[in-house]
C-alpha positions in Angstrom: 206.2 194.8 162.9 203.8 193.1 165.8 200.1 194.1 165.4 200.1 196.0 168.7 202.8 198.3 167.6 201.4 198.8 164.3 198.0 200.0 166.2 199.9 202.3 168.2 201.6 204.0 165.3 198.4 204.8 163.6 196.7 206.2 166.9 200.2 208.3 166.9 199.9 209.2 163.4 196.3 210.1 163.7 197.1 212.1 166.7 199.7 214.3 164.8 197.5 214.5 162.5 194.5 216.0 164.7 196.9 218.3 166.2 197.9 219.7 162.8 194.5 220.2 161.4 193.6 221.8 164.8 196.7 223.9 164.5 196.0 224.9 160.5 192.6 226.0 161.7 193.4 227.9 164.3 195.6 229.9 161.8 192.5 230.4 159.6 190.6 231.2 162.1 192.8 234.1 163.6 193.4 235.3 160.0 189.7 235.6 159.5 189.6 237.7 162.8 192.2 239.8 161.6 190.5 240.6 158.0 187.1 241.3 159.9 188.9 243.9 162.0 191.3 245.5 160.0 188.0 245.9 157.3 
């Protein structure tokens, strides 16, 4: 495995991973919302 590729396959791993956490967040987020309305 070349350097160069190497480099790219963390920046895609970190990318998924961004995107997840931003996801899993998101899901926390609206479930907050939906506990403050419903109480």
């Amino acid at each position: 495995m070349s350097l160069i590729h190497s480099g790219t396959y963390l920046e895609k791993v970190k990318q998924l991973r961004d995107e997840i956490n931003a996801s899993l967040q998101k899901k926390a987020f609206v479930k907050e919302n939906d506990r403050a309305v419903q109480g």
